[in-house]
N, C-alpha and C positions, 0 to 999 in steps of 0.2 A: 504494500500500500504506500503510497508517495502522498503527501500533501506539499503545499505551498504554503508558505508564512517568509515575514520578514523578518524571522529569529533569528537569522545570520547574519545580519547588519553588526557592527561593530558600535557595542553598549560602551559611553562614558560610566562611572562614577567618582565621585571626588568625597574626598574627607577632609574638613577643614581643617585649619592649622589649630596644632596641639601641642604641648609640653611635650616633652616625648618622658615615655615611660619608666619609671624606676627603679635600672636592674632586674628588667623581667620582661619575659615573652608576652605581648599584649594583643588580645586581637584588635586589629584594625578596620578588616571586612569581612560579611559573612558570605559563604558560598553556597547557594541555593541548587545542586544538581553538577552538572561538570560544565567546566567553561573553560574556553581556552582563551588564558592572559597574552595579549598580542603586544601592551605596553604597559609598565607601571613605573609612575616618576613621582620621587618626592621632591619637596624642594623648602630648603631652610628657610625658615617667614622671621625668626626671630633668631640673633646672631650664637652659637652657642658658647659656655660660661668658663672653656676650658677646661675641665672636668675630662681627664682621661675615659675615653669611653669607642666601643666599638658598638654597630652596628647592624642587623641583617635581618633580610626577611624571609619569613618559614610558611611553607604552604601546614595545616595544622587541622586532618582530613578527620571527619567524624569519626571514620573507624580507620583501622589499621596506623601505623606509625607519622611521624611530622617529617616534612623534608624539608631541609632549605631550598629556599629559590636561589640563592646566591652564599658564597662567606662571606665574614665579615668587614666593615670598613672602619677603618679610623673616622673620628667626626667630631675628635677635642677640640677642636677651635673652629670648625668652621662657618663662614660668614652666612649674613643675609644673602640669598639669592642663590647659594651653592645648588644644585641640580644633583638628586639619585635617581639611577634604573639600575637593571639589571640588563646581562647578556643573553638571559634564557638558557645557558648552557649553568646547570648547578653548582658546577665543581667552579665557576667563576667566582669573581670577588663584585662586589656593587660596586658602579662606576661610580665616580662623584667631576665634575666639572665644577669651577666657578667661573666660567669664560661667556656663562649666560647661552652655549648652547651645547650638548650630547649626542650621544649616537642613540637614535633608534635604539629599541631590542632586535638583536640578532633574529632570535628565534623565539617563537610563541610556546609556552609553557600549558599543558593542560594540568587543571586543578580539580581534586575532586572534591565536594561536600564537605563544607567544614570551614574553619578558617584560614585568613591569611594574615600573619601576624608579626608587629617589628618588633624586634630582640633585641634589648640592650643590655651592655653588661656594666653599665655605672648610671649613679641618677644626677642630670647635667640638670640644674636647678633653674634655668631660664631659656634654654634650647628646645624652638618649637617648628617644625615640619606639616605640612600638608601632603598629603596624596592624593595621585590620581591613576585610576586603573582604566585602562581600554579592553575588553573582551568581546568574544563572540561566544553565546549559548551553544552549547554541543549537545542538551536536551531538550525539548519543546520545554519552555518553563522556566530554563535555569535562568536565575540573577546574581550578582553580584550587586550588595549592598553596605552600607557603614554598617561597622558593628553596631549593635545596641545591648549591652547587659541585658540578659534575659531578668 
């Protein structure tokens, strides 16, 4: 059976700028089904406070084990306006730019049910990030949305 829909259009969502999280795996957005992440970029809204601290984000599936999307980055000092992605290859590090422009994702990452979550491993007391994910549904249905504490 074949249907038509325009579930394969390439979905935005955005999370607005946040503190980022302290010393802990956080979810950021939830995954409603499978979808395949074609871009996700963050970008420093507020400068960070120095605070030795690394970085990364973890695909965090309802069932079975967490993968990272990417390793870690350093992100002790950096400024307003610095740019993250990922490469879509896992075993990559997160890019970071502050030249105001990045590269694309390589390669589009499929995620399944569950969360996607940024990792830190120290708490930078005034250091705050937005995200933004571009996906395509790979089940009739699926979304990508901001977390919400259940």
């Amino acid at each position: 059976m074949a249907y038509t829909s325009n579930e394969a259009a390439v979905k935005i969502i955005e999370k607005s700028a946040a503190v980022l999280p302290a010393s802990t795996q956080t979810p950021y957005f939830t995954v409603n089904g499978r979808v395949l992440i074609t871009q996700i970029v963050g970008e420093v809204t507020t400068v960070f406070d120095g605070t030795a601290n690394n970085i990364k984000l973890i695909a965090n599936p309802t069932t079975l084990a967490d993968v990272d999307l990417c390793t870690a980055l350093s992100v002790t000092s950096d400024a307003e306006g610095t740019m993250y992605t990922i490469t879509g290859t896992l075993s990559d590090a997160m890019v970071a730019t502050t030249s105001g422009a990045v590269a694309a994702q390589a390669s589009a990452v499929i995620v399944a049910e569950g969360t996607i979550d940024l990792d830190t491993d120290a708490t930078d007391t005034t250091g705050s990030t937005k995200w933004t994910v571009h996906y395509i549904p790979l089940d009739l249905g699926s979304t990508v949305e901001v977390y919400s504490a259940p």
